[in-house]
C-alpha positions in Angstrom: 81.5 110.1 -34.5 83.6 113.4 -35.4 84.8 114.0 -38.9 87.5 116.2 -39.4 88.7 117.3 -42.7 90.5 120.4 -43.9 90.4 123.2 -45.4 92.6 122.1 -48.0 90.9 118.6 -48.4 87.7 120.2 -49.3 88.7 122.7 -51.8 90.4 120.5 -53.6 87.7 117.7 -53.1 86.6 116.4 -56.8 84.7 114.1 -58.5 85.3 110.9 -59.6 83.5 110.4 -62.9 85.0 106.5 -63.5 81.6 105.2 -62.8 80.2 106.7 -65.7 82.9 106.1 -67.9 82.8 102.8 -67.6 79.3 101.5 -65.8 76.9 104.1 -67.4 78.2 103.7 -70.9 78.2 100.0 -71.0 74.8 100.1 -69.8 73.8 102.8 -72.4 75.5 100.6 -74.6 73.2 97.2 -74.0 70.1 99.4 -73.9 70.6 101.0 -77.3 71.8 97.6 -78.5 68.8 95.5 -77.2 66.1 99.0 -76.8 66.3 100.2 -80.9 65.2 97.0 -82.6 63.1 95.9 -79.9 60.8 99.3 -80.0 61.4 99.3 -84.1 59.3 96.2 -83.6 56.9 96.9 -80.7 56.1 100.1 -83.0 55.4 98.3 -86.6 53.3 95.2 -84.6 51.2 98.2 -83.2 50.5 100.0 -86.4 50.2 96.8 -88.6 48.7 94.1 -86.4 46.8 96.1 -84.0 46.2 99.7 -86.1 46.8 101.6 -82.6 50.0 103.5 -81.4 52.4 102.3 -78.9 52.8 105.6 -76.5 55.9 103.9 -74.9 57.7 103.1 -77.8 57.8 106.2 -78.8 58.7 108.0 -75.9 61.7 104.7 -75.4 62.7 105.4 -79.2 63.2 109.8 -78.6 65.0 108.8 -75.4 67.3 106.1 -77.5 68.1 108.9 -80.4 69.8 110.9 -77.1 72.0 107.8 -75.8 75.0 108.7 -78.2 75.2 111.7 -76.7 75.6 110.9 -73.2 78.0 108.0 -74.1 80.2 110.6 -76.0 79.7 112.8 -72.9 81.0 110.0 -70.3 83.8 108.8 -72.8 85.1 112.3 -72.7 85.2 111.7 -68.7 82.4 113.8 -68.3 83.1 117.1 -70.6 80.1 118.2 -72.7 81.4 119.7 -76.2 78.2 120.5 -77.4 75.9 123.5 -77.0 74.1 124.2 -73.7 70.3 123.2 -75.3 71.3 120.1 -76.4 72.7 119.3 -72.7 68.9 120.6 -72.2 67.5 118.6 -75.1 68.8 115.2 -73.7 67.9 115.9 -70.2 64.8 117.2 -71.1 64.4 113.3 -73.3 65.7 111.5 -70.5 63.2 112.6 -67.7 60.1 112.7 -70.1 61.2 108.9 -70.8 61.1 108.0 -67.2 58.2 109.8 -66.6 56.2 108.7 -69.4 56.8 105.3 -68.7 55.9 105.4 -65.3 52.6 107.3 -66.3 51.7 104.9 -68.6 52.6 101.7 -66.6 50.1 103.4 -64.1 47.2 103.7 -66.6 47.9 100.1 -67.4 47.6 98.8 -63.7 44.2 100.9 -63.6 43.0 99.4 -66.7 43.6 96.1 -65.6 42.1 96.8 -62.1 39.2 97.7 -63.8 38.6 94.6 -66.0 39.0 92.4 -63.2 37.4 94.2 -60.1 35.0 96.0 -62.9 34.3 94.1 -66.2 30.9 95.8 -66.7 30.6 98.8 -64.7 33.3 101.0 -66.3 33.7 100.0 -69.8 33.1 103.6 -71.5 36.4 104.4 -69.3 38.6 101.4 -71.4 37.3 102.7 -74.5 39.7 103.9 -77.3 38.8 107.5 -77.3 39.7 107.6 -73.4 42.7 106.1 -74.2 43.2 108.7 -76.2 42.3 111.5 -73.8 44.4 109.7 -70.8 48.0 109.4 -72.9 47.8 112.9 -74.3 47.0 114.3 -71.0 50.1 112.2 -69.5 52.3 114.0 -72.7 51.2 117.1 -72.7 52.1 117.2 -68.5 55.2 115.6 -68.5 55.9 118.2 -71.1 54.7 121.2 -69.5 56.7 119.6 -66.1 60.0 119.4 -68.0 59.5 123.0 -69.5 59.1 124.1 -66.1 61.8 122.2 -64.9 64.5 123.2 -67.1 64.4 127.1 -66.9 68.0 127.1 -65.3 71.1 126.8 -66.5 72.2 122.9 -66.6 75.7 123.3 -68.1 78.2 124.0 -66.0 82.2 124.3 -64.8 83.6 121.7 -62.6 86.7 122.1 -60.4 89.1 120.6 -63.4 87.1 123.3 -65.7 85.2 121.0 -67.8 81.4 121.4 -68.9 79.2 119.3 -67.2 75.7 118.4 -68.0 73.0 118.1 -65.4 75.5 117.9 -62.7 76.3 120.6 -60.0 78.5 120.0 -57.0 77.0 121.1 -54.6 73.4 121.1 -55.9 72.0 124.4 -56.5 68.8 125.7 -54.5 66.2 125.6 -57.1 67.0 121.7 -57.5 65.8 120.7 -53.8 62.1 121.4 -54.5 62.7 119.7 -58.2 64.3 116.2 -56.4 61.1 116.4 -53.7 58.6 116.4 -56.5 60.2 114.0 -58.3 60.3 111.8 -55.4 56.7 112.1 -54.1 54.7 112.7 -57.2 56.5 111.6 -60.0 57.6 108.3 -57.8 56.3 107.6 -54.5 52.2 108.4 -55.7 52.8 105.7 -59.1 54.0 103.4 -56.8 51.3 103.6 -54.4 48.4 103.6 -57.3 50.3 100.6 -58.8 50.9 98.6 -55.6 46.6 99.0 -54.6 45.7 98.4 -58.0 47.2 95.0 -58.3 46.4 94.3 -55.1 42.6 94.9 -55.5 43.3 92.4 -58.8 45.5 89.9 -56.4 41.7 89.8 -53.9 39.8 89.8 -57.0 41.4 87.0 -58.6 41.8 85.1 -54.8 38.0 85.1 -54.8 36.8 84.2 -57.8 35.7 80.6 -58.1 36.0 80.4 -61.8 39.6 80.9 -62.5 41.6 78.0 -62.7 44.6 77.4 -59.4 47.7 77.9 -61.7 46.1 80.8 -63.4 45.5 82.2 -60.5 49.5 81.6 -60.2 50.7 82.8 -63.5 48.3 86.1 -62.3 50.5 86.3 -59.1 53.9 85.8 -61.2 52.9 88.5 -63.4 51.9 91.0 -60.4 54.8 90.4 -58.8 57.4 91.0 -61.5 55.4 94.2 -62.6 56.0 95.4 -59.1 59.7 94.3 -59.0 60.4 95.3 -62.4 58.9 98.9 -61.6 61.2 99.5 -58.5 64.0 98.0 -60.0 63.8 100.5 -62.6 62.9 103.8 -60.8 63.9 103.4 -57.1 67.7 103.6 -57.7 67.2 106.8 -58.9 64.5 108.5 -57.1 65.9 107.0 -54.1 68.9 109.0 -54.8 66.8 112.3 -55.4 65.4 112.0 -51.8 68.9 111.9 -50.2 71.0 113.9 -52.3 69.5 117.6 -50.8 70.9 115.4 -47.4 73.9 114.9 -48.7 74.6 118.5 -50.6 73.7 120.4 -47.5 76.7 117.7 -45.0 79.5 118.6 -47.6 78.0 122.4 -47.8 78.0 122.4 -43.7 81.7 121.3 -43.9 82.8 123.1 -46.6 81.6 126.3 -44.1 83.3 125.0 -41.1 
């Protein structure tokens, strides 16, 4: 099939930001609404009842002080009216949130791998002080990654000549490399650790003649909505990474014809 547009219909091709003004911000909405008390909480039952820190409530809490932000940002029907580094600042929140979590949700499937495949052969690596080691290392890379990562300029002018934030049509050439890695190492390698570590559990627990049938069950259940939960979360988005270099490059190719 041959498409055919104009001239004329591509130059004056624009974007249609309704999604965001009313999908995105009602779901920024629920998420602050439900996300701040629920990681107040998740926080104090950490330090009071277990003394330890909860890496991903802090990391979900710096992510939720952006929200207002962006929800200003899509109410304004996309138009940033703030200065460029805090465009930076909450892009910079945004991704280390995503990236964090899905760092730590790894370390948790290999922790639990570990106790059931493992209960006495690698206890020095569930020890606190690894712990320790393991979720600074995961900061202090997502942080060096997003340093890296946000070098360029990410506020710009749209056809209608408003500022926006993190969003360039057509993508610029430094982004295709940044959407790859994203893709494959910050998505597609999790995945794979976290699918093979609770599978090894899934055999683990399938063999083991002491644990009950409808534990067994509830151990499925609970493998099985990690799973979902994690590519209900982060595939939308990393999905669209993969195929928006694709789709940059078509309306670039028509734009030149």
């Amino acid at each position: 099939m041959v498409l055919n547009m104009s001239e004329e219909e591509v130059t004056n091709c624009t974007i249609n930001h309704k999604v965001h003004q009313y999908v995105f911000s009602s779901v920024y909405i629920l998420v602050l609404t439900v996300g701040i008390p629920s990681n107040i909480y998740s926080l104090y039952h950490a330090a009071v009842q277990l003394k330890q820190k909860n890496e991903l409530g802090v990391s979900d809490l710096l992510y939720l002080a952006s929200l207002p932000l962006w929800l200003q940002y899509f109410f304004q029907d996309d138009d940033w009216s703030h200065r460029e580094w805090l465009c930076q600042l909450c892009g910079f929140l945004l991704y280390e949130n995503i990236y964090i979590s899905i760092g730590f949700l790894c370390c948790i499937s290999l922790d639990r791998y570990l106790a059931v495949v493992y209960p006495l052969r690698f206890t020095s690596l569930r020890s606190m002080s690894t712990a320790w080691l393991v979720s600074s290392f995961i900061w202090l890379k997502e942080i060096a990654v997003g340093v890296v990562f946000f070098r360029h300029k990410e506020l710009s002018k749209d056809i209608k000549n408003q500022s926006v934030c993190f969003e360039h049509y057509p993508m610029q050439p430094w982004e295709y490399p940044i959407n790859y890695y994203r893709f494959t190492i910050g998505f597609m390698f999790p995945l794979a650790i976290l699918s093979i570590s609770y599978l090894c559990v899934l055999r683990a627990v399938g063999r083991s003649a002491g644990t009950q049938p409808d534990q067994k069950t509830r151990i499925r259940q609970l493998v099985g909505s990690t799973i979902l939960i994690f590519l209900v979360c982060f595939s939308p988005y990393h999905v669209f990474c993969w195929y928006a270099p694709c789709w940059s490059e078509t309306a670039t190719s028509y734009r030149n014809i």
